[in-house]
DSSP file (Angstrom, degrees, kcal/mol; ACC not computed):
  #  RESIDUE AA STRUCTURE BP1 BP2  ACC     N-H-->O    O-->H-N    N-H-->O    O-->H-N    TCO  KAPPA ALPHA  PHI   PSI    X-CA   Y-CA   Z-CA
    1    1 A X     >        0   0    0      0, 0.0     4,-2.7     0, 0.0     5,-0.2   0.000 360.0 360.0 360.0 -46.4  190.2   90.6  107.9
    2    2 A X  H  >  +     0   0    0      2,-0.2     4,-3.7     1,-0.2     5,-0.1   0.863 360.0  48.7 -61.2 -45.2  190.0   92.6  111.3
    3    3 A X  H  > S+     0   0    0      2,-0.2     4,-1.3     1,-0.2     5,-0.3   0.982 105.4  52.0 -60.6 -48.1  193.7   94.4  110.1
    4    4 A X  H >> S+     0   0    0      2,-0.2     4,-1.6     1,-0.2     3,-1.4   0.953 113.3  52.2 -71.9 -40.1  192.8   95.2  106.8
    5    5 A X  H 3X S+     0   0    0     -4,-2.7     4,-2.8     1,-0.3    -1,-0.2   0.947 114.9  40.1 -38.8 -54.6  189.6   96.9  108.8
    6    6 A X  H 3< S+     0   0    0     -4,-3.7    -1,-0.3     1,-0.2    -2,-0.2   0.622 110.8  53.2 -77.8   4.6  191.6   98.6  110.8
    7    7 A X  H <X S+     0   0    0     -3,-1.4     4,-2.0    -4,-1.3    -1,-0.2   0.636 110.2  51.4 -97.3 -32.1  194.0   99.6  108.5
    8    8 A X  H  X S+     0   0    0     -4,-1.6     4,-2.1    -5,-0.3     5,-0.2   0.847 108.1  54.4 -90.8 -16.7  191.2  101.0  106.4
    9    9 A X  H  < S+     0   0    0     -4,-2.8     4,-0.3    -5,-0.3    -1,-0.2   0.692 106.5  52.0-100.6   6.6  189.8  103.0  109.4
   10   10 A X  H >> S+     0   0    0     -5,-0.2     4,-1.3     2,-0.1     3,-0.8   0.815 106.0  45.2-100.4 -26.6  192.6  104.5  110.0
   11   11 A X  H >X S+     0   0    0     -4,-2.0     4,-1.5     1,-0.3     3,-0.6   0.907 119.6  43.6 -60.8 -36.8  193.4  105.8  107.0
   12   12 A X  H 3X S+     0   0    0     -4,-2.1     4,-2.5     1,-0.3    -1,-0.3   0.695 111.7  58.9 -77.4 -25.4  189.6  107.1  106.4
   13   13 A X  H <> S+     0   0    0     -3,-0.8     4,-0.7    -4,-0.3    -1,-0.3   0.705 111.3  36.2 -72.8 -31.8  190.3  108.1  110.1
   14   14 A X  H <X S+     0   0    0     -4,-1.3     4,-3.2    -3,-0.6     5,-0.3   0.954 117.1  59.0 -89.7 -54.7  193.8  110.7  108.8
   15   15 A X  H  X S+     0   0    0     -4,-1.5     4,-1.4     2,-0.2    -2,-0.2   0.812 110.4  32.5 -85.8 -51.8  191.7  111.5  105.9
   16   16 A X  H >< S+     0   0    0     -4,-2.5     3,-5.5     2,-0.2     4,-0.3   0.875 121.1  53.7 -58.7 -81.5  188.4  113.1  107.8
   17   17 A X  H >X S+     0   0    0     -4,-0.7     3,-1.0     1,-0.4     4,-0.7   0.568 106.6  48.7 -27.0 -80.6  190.6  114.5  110.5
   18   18 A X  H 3X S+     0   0    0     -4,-3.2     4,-0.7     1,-0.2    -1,-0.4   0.750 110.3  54.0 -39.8 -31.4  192.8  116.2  108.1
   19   19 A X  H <X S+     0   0    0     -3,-5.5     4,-0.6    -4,-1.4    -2,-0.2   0.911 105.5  49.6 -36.1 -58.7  189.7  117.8  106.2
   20   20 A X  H X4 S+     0   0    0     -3,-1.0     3,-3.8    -4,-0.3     5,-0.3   0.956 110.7  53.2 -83.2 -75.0  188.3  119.2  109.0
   21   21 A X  H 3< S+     0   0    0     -4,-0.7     2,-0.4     1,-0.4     3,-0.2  -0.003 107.4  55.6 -19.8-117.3  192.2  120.9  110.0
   22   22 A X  H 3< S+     0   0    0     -4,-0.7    -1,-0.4     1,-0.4    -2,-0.2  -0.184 110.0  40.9-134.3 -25.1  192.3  122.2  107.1
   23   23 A X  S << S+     0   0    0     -3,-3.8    -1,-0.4    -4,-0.6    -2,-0.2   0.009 112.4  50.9-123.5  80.1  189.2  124.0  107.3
   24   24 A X  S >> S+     0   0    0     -3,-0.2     3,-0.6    -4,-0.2     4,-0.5   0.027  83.2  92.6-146.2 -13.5  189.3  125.0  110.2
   25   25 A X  T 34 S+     0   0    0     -5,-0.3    -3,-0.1     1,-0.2    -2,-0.1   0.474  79.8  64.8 -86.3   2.1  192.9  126.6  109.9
   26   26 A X  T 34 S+     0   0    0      1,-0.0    -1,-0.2    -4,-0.0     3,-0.1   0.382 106.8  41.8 -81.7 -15.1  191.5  129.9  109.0
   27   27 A X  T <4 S+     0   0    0     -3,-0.6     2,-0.3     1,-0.0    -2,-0.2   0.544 110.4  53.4-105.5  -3.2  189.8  130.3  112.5
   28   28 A X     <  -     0   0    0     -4,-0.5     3,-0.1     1,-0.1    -4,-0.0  -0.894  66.0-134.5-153.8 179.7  192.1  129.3  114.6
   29   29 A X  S    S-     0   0    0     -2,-0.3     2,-0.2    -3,-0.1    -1,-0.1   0.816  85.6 -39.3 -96.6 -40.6  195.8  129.3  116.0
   30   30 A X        -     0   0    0     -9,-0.0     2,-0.3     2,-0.0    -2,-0.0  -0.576  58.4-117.8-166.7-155.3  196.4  125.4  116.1
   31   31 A X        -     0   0    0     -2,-0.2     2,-0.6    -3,-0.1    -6,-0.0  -0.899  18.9-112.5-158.4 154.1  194.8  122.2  116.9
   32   32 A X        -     0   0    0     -2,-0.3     2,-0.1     2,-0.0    -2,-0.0  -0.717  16.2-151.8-114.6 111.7  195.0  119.4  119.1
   33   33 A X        +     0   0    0     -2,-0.6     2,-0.7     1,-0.1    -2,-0.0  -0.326  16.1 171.7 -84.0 133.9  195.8  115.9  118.6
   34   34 A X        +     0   0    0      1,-0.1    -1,-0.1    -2,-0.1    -2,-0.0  -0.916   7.0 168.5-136.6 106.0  194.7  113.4  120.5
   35   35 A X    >   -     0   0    0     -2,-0.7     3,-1.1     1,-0.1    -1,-0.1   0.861  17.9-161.1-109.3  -9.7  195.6  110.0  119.0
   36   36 A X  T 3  S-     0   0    0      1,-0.4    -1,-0.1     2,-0.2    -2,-0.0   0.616  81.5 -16.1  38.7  49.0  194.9  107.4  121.4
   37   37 A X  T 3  S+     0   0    0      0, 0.0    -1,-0.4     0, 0.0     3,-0.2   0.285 119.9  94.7 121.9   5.1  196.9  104.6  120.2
   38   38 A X    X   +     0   0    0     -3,-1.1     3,-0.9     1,-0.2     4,-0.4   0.148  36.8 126.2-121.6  38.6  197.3  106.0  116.9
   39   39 A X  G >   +     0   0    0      1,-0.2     3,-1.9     2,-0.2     4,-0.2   0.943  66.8  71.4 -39.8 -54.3  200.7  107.9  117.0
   40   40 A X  G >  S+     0   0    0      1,-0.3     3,-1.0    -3,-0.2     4,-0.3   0.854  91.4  53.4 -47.0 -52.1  201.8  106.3  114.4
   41   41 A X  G X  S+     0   0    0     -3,-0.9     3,-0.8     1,-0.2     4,-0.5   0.595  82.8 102.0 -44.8 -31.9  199.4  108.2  111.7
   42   42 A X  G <> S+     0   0    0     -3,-1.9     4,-1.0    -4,-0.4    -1,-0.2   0.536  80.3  43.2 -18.9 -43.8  200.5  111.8  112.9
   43   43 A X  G <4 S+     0   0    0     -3,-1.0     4,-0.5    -4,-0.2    -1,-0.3   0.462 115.9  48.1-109.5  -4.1  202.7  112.8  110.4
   44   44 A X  T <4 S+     0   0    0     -3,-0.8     4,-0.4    -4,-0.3    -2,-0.2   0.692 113.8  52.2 -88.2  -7.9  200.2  111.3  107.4
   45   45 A X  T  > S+     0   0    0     -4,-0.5     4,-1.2     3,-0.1    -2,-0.2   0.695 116.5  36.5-111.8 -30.3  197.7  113.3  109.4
   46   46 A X  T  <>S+     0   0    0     -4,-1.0     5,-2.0    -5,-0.2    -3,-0.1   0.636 114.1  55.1 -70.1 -10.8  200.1  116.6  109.2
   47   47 A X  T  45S+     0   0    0     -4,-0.5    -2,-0.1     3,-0.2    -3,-0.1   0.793 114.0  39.7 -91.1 -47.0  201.2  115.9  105.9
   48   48 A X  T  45S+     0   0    0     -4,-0.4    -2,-0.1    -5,-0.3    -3,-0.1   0.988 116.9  50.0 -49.9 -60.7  197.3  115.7  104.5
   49   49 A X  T  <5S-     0   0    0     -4,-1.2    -1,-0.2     1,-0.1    -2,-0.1   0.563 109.2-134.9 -83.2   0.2  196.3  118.6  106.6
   50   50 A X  T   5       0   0    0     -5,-0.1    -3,-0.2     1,-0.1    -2,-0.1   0.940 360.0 360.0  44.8  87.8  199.5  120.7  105.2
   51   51 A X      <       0   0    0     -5,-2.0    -4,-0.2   -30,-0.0    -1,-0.1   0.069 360.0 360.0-137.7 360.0  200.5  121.9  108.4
């Protein structure tokens, strides 16, 4: 039970994060990711954010 939590808070985790990049990419040059144990998610979290 405790993976499928964490599986589901990261994905809801990619899923804000990209939102906000994405509007937020009209004000600004870049962003910076801080993933703190959650490398793995990076490229679903670039892929979302279309960057």
């Amino acid at each position: 039970k405790a993976d499928k939590e964490k599986t589901k808070a990261g994905i809801t985790g990619v899923e804000i994060a990209a939102r906000i990049i994405k509007e937020c990419k009209p004000y600004c040059q870049g962003v910076h990711i801080m993933a703190l144990g959650w490398e793995s998610k990076i490229p679903a979290l670039l892929e979302q954010a279309e960057i």
